[in-house]
DRENZADREN-619936 format. One record per residue (C-alpha): residue number from 1; residue in one letter; x, y, z negated. Coordinates in nm, 4 decimals. Layout:
+-----+------+----------+----------+----------+
:  nr : rest :       xx :       yy :       zz :
+-----+------+----------+----------+----------+
: NUM :    A :        X :        Y :        Z :
...
+-----+------+----------+----------+----------+
// end
This chain:
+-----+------+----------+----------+----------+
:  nr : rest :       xx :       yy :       zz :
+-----+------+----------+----------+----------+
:   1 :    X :  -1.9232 :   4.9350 :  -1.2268 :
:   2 :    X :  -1.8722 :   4.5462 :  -1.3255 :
:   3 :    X :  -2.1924 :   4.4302 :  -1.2069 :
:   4 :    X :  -2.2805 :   4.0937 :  -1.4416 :
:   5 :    X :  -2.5458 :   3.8255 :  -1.3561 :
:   6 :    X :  -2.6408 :   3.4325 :  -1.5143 :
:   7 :    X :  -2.9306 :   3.2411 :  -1.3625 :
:   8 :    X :  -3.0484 :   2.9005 :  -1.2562 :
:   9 :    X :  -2.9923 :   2.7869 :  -0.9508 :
:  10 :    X :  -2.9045 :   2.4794 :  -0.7355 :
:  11 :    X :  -2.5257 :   2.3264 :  -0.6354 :
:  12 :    X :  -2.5239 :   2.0929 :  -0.3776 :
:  13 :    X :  -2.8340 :   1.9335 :  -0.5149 :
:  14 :    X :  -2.7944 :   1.9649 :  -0.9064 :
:  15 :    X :  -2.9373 :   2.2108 :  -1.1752 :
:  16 :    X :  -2.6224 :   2.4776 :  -1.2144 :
:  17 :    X :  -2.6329 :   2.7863 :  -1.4203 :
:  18 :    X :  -2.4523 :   3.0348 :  -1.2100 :
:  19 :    X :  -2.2918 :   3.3533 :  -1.3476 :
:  20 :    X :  -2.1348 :   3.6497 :  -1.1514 :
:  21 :    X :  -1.9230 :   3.9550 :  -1.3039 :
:  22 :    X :  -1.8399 :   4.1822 :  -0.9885 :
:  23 :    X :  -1.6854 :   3.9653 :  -0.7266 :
:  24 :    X :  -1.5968 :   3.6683 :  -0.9783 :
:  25 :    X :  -1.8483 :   3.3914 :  -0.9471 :
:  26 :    X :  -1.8348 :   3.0534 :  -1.2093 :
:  27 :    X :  -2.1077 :   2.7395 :  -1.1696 :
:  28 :    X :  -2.1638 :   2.5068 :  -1.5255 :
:  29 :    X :  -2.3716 :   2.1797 :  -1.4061 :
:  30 :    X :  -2.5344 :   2.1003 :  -1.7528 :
:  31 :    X :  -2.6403 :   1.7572 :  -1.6278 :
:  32 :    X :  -2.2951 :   1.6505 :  -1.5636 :
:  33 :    X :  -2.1460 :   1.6787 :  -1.8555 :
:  34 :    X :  -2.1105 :   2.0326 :  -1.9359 :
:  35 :    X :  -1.8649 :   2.0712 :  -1.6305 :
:  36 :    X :  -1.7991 :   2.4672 :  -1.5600 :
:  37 :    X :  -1.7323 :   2.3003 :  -1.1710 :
:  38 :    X :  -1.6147 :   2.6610 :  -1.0143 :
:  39 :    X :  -1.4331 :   2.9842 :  -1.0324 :
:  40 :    X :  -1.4027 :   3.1866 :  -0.7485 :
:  41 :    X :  -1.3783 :   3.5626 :  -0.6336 :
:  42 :    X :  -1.6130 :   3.5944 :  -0.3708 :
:  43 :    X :  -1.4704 :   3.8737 :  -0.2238 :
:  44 :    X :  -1.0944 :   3.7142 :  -0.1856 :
:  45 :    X :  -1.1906 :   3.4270 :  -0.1398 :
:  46 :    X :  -1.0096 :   3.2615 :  -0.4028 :
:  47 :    X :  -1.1178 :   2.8928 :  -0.4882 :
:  48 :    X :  -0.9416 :   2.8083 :  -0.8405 :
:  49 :    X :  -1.0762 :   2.5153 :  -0.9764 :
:  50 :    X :  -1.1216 :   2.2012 :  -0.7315 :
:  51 :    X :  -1.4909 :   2.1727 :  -0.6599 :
:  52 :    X :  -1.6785 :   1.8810 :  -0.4985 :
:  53 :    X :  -1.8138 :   1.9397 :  -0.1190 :
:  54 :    X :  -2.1467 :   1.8235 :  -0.0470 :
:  55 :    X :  -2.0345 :   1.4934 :   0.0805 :
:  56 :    X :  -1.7735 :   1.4214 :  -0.2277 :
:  57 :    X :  -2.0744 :   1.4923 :  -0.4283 :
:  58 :    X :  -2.1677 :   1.0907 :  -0.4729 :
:  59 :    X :  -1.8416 :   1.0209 :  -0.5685 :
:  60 :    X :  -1.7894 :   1.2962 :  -0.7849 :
:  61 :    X :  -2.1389 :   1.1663 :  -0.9960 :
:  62 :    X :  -2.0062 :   0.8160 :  -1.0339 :
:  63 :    X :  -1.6606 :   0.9696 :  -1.1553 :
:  64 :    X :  -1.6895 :   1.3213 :  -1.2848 :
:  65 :    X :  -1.3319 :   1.3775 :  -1.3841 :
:  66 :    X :  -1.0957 :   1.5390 :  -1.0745 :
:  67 :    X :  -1.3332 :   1.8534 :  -1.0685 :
:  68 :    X :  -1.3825 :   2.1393 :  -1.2608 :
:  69 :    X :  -1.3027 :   2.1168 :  -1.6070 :
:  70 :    X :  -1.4259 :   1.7685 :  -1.7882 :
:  71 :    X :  -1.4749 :   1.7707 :  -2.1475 :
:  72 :    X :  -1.2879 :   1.4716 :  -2.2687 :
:  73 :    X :  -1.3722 :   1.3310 :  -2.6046 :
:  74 :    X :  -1.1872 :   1.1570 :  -2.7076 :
:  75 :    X :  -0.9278 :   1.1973 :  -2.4430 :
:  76 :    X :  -0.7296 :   0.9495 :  -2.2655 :
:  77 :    X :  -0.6607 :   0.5672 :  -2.3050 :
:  78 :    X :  -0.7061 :   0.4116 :  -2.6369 :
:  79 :    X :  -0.5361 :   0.0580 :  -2.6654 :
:  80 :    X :  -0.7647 :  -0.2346 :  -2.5700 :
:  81 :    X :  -1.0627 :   0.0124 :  -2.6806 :
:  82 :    X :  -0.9743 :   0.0088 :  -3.0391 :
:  83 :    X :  -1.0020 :   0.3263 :  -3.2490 :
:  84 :    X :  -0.8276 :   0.2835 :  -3.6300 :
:  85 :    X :  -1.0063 :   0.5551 :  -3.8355 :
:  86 :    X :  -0.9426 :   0.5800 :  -4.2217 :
:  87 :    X :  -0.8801 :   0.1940 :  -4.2542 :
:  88 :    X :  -1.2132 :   0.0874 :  -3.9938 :
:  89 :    X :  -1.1144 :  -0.0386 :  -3.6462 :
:  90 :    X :  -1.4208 :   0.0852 :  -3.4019 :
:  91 :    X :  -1.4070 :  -0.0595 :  -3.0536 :
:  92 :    X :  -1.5071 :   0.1716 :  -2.7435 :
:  93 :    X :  -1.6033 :   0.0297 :  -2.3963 :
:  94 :    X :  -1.2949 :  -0.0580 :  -2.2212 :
:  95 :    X :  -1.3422 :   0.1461 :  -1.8961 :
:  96 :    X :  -1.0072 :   0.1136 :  -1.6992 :
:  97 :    X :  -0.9932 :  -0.2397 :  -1.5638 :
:  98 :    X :  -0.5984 :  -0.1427 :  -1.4487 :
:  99 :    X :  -0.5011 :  -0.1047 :  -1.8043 :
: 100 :    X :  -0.7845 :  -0.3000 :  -2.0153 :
: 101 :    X :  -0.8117 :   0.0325 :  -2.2105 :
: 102 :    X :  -1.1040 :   0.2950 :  -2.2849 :
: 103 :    X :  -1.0572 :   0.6039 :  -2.1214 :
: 104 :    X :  -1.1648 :   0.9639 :  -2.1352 :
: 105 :    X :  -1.4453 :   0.9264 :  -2.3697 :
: 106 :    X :  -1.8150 :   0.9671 :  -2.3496 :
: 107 :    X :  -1.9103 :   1.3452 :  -2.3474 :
: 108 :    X :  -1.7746 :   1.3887 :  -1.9071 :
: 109 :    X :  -2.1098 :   1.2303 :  -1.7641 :
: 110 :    X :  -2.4019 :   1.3121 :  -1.9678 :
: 111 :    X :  -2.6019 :   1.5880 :  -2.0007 :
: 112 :    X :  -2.5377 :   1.8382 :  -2.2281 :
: 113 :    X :  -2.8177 :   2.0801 :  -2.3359 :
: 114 :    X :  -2.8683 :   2.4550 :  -2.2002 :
: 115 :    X :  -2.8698 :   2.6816 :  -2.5302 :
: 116 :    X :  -2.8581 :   2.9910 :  -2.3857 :
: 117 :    X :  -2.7516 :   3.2251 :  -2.0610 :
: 118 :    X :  -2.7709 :   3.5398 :  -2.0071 :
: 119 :    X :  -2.5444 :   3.8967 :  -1.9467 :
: 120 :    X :  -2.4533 :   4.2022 :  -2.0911 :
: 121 :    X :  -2.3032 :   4.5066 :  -1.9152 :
: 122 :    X :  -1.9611 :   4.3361 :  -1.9312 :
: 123 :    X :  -2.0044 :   4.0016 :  -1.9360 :
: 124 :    X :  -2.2521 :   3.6763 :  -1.7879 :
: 125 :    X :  -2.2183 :   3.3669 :  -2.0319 :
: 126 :    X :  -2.3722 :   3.0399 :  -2.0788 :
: 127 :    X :  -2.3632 :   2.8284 :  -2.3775 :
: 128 :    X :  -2.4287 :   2.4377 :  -2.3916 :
: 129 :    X :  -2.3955 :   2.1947 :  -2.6422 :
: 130 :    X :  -2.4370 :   1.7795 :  -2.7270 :
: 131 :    X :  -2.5768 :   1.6574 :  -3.0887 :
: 132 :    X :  -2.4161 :   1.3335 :  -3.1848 :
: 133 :    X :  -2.6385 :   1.2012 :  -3.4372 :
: 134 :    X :  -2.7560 :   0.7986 :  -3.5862 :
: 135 :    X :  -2.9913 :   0.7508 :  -3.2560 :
: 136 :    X :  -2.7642 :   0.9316 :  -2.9815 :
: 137 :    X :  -2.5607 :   0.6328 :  -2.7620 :
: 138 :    X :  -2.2496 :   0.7881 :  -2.8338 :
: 139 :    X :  -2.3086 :   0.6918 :  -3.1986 :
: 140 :    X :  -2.2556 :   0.3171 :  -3.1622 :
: 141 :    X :  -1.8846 :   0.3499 :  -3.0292 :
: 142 :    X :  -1.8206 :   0.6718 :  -3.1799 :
: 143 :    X :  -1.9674 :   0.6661 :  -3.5417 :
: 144 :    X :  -1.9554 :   1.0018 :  -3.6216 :
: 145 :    X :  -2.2402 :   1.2698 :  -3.6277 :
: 146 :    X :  -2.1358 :   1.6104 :  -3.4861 :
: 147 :    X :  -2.2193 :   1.9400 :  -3.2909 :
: 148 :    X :  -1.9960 :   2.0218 :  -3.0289 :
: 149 :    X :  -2.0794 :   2.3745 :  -2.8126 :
: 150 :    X :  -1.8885 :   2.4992 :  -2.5047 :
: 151 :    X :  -1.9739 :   2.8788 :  -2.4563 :
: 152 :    X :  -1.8256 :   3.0149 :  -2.1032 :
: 153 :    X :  -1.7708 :   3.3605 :  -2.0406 :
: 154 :    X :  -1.7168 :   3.5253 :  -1.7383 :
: 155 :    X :  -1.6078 :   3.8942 :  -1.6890 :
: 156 :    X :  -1.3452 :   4.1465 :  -1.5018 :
: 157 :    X :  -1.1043 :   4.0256 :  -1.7322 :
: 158 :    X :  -1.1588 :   3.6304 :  -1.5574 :
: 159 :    X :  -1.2940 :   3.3012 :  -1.7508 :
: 160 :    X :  -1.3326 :   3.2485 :  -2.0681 :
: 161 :    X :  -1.3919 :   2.9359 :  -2.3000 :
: 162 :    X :  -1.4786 :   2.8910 :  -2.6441 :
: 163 :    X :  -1.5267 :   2.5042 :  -2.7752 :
: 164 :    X :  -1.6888 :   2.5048 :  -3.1032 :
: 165 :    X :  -1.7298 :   2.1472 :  -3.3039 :
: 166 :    X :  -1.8628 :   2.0956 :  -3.6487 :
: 167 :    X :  -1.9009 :   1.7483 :  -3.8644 :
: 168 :    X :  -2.2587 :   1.7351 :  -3.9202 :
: 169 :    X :  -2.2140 :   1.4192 :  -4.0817 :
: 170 :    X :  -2.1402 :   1.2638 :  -4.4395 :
: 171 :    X :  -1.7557 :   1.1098 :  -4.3465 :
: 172 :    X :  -1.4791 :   1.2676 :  -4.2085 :
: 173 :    X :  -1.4219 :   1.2578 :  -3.8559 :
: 174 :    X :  -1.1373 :   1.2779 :  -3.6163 :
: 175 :    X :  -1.0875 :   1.5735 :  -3.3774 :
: 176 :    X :  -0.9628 :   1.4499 :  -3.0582 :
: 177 :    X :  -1.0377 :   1.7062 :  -2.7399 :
: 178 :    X :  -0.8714 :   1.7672 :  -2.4278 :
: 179 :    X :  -1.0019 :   1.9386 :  -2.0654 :
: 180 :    X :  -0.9340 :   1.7590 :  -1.7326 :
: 181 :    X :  -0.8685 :   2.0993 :  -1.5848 :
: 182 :    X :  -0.8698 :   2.0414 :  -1.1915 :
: 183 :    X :  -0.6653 :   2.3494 :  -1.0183 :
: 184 :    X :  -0.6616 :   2.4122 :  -0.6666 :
: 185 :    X :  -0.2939 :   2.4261 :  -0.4828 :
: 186 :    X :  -0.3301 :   2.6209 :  -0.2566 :
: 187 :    X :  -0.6402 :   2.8391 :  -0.4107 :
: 188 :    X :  -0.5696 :   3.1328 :  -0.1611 :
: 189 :    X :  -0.7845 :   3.0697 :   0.1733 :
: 190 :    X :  -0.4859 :   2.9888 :   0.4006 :
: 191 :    X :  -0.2459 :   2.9666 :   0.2075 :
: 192 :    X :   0.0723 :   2.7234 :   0.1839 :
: 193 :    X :   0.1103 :   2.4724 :  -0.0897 :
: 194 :    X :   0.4452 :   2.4905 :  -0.0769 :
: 195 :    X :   0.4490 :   2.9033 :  -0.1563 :
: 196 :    X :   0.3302 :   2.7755 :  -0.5136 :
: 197 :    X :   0.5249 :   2.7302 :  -0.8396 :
: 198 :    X :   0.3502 :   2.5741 :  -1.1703 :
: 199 :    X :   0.5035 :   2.7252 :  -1.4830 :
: 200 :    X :   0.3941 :   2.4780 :  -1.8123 :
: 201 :    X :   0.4622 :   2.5290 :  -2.1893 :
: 202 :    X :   0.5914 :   2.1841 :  -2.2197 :
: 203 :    X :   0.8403 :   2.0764 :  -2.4858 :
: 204 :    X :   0.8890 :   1.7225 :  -2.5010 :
: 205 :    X :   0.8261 :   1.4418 :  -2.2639 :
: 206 :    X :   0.6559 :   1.1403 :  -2.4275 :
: 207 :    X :   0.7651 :   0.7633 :  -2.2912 :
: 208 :    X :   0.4746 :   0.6138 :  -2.1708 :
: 209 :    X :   0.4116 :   0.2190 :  -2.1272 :
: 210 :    X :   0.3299 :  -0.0256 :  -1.8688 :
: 211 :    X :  -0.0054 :   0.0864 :  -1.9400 :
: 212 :    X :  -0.0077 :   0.4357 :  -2.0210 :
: 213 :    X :   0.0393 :   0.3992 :  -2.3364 :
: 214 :    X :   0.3021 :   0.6382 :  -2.5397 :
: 215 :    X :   0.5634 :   0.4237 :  -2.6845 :
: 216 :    X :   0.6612 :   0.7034 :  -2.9882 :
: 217 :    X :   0.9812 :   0.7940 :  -2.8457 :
: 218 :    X :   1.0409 :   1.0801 :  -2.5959 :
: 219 :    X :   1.2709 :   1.1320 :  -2.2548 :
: 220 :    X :   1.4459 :   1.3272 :  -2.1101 :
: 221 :    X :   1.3472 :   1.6097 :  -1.9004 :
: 222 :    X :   1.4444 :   1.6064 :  -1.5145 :
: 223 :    X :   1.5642 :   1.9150 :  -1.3412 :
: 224 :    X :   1.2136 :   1.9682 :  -1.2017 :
: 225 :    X :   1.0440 :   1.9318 :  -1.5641 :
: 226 :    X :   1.2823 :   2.1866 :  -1.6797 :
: 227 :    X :   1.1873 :   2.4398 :  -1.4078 :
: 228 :    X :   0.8517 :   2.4394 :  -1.5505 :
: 229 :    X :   0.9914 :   2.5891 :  -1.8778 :
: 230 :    X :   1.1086 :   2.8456 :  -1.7017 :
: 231 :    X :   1.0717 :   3.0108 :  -1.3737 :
: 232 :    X :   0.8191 :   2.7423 :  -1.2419 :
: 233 :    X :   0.8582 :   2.4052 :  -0.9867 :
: 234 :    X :   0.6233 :   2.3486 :  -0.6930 :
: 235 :    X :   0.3623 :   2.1370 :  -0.8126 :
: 236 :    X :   0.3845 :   1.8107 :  -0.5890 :
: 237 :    X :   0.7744 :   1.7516 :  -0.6446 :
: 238 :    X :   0.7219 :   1.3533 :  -0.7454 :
: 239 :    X :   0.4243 :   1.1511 :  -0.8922 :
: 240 :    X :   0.3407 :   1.2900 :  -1.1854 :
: 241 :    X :   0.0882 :   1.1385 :  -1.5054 :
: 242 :    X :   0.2608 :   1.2520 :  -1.7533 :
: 243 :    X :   0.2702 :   1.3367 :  -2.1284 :
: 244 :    X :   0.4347 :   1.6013 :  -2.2709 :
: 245 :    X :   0.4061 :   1.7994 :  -2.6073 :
: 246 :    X :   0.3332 :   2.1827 :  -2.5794 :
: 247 :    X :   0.5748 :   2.4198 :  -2.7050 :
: 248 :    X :   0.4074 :   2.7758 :  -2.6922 :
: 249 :    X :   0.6455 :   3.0535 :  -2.5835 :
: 250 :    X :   0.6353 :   3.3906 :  -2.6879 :
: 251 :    X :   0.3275 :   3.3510 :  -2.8971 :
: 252 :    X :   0.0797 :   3.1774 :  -2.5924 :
: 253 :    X :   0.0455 :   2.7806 :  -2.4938 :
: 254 :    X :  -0.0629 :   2.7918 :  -2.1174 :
: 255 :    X :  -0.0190 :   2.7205 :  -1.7219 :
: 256 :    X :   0.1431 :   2.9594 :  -1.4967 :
: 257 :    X :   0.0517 :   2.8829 :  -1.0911 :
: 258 :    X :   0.1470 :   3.1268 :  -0.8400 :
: 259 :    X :   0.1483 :   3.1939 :  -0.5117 :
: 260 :    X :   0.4416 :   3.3555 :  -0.4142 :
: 261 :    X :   0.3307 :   3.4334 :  -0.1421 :
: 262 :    X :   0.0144 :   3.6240 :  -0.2151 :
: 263 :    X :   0.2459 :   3.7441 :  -0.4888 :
: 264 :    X :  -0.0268 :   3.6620 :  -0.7233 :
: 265 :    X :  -0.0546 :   3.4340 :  -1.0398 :
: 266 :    X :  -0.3290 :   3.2716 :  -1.2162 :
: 267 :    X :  -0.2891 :   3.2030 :  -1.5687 :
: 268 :    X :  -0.4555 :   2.9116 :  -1.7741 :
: 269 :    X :  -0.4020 :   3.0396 :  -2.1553 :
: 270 :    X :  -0.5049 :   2.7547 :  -2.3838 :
: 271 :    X :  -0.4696 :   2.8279 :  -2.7111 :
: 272 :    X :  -0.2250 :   2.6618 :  -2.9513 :
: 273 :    X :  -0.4282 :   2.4418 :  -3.1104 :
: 274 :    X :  -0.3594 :   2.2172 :  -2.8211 :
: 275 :    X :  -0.0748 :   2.0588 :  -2.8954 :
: 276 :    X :  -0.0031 :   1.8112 :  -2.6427 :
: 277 :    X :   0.0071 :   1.8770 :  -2.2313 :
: 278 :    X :  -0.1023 :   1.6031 :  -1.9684 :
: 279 :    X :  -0.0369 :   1.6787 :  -1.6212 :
: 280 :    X :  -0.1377 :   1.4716 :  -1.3186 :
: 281 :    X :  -0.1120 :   1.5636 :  -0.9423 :
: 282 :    X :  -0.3256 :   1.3721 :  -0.7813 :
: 283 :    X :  -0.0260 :   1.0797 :  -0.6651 :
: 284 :    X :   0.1533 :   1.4587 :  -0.5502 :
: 285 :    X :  -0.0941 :   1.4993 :  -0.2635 :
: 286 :    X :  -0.0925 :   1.8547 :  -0.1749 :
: 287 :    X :  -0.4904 :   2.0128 :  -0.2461 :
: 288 :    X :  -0.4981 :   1.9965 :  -0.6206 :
: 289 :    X :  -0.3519 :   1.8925 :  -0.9596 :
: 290 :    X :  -0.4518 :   1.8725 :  -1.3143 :
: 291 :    X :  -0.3216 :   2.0337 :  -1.5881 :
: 292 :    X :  -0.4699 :   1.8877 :  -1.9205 :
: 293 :    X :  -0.4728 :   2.0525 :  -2.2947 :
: 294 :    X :  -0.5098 :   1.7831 :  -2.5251 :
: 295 :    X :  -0.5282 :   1.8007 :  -2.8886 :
: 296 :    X :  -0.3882 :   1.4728 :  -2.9667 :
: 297 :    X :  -0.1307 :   1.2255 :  -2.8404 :
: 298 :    X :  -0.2671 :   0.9405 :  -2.6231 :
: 299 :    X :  -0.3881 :   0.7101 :  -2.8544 :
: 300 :    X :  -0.3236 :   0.8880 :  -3.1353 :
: 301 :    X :  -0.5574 :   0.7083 :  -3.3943 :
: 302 :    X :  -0.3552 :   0.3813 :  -3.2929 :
: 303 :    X :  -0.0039 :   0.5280 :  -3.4043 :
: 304 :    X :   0.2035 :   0.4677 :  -3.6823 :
: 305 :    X :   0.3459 :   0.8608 :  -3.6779 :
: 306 :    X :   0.2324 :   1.0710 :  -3.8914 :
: 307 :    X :  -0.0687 :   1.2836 :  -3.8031 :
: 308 :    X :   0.0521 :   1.6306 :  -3.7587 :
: 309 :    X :   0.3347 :   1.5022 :  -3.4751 :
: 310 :    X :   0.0659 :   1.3512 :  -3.2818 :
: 311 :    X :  -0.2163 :   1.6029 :  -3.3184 :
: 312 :    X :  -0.4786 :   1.3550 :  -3.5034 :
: 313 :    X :  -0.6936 :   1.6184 :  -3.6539 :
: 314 :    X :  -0.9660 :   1.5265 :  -3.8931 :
: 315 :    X :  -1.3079 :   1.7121 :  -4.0288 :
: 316 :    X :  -1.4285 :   1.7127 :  -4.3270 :
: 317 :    X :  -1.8335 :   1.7482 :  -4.3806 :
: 318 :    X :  -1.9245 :   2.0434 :  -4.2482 :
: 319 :    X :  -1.6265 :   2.1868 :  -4.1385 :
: 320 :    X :  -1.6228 :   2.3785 :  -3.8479 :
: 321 :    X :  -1.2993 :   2.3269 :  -3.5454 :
: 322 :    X :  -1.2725 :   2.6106 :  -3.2469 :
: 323 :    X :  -1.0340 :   2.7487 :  -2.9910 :
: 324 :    X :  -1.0376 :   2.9334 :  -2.7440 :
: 325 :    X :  -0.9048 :   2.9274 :  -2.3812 :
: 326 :    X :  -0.8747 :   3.1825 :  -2.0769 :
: 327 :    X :  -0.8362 :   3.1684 :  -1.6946 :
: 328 :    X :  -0.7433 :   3.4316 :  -1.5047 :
: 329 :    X :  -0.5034 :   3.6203 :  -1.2816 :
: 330 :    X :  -0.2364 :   3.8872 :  -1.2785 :
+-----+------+----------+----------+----------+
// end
């Protein structure tokens, strides 16, 4: 019998929410931005999401985005801060002192509010949510009011995610969403990075800048990038911060990483809705990468191209946006 558990409890000195489903365990920290910070099987041992230790933990406050899985809204760089919305120019902080550009948005280090936890005979779950509205800070860079709700599920069948946001304002807003999803290579106690092959839905590789900017053309893909169409590359081949746009194959937009071998895989099922891939790997250190669903192109509002190419979705009052996503392993 699938045993199923949520409570509050304590990680490594924060509030956490913990849920347990038979030997899966998953942690949310509400405080720190809604971050669902692990997925493990207790009884493998299997670590699949790249956690803070006790002593990263300071670090990991003042920069919340290499663990777990960050909510990013709105996602990556935006040029010089600037944000070109339906003929207005809004200006967000610029954040990356490298680049002189915003980055990552506002929604990865605050807290988001508990709405509910709790279990059934199948499944622990625990939903939290942020309300944007006139007297929020996000409002003053981001002048939008809206309700966005992350609901995480966990169950014998693995993790699941369902991000819900609605335009609770009067104007219509732009949808612009993407998860710095941190996986751990190797996530097998023991095992050898090098036993691992990523498999990515990728279509298109996007030319990126001087600063990280996409230029509106796209390159080639290398040998390795093609291996992640198909039969999979191990994940630390080269440097990699790249942009790519998702191309779902046979029906399903996700990440394929397995250990070979373990002979076991761990699948990262997105959704289509996402229809742009970032991956980074951590300047190809061994330990962990990150592959990122994005809705949009970097910088999206910024480009001349027409919205549908670069994923620039828009709300209209009271309309209502949701996917859903799944981790787990066959």
């Amino acid at each position: 019998m699938n045993q199923t558990n949520a409570y509050e409890g304590i990680y490594h000195n924060e509030r956490a929410v913990y849920l347990r489903a038979g030997d899966y365990e998953a942690v949310m920290l509400p405080d720190i931005g809604g971050n669902l910070i692990s997925f493990r099987d207790l009884q493998k041992g299997y670590r699949f999401l790249h956690e803070p230790t006790q002593e990263e933990m300071p670090a990991f406050r003042a920069r919340p985005m290499i663990h777990g899985i960050p909510v990013l809204f709105p996602p990556n760089r935006y040029e010089n801060g600037n944000f070109r919305w339906n003929g207005k120019t809004h200006h967000l902080p610029v954040n990356e002192e490298a680049t002189g550009h915003h980055l990552h948005g506002f929604l990865y280090n605050i807290p988001w509010e508990v709405d509910e936890y709790g279990h059934s005979k199948q499944e622990a779950y625990v939903t939290v949510s942020v309300r944007v509205d006139e007297q929020h800070p996000v409002y003053q860079h981001f002048p939008f009011q809206f309700h966005i709700q992350l609901r995480y599920g966990l169950s014998d069948r693995g993790l699941s995610q369902r991000v819900t946001i609605i335009n609770t304002g009067q104007e219509t807003m732009p949808c612009l969403l993407a998860f710095h999803t941190s996986m751990n290579a190797p996530f097998v106690e023991g095992s050898d990075a090098r036993d691992y092959r990523m498999k990515l839905t990728i279509g298109k590789r996007w030319e990126l800048g001087g600063t990280m900017l996409p230029t509106g053309t796209h390159q080639e893909l290398s040998a390795n990038e093609e291996a992640m169409q198909g039969d999979g590359v191990y994940p630390f081949f080269e440097r990699m911060d790249n942009h790519y746009t998702a191309v779902a194959q046979n029906g399903r937009n996700r990440m394929e990483l397995t250990d070979e071998a373990a002979e076991l895989t761990l699948v990262y099922d997105v959704g289509t809705s996402y229809k742009q891939w970032m991956i980074w790997n951590n300047e190809a250190r061994e330990g962990f990468f990150c592959p990122e669903p994005q809705t949009n192109l970097v910088n999206s509002p910024n480009m001349d191209m027409p919205a549908e190419e670069v994923g620039c979705f828009s709300l209209q009052p009271n309309e209502i946006w949701e996917e859903t996503s799944r981790l787990y392993v066959k």
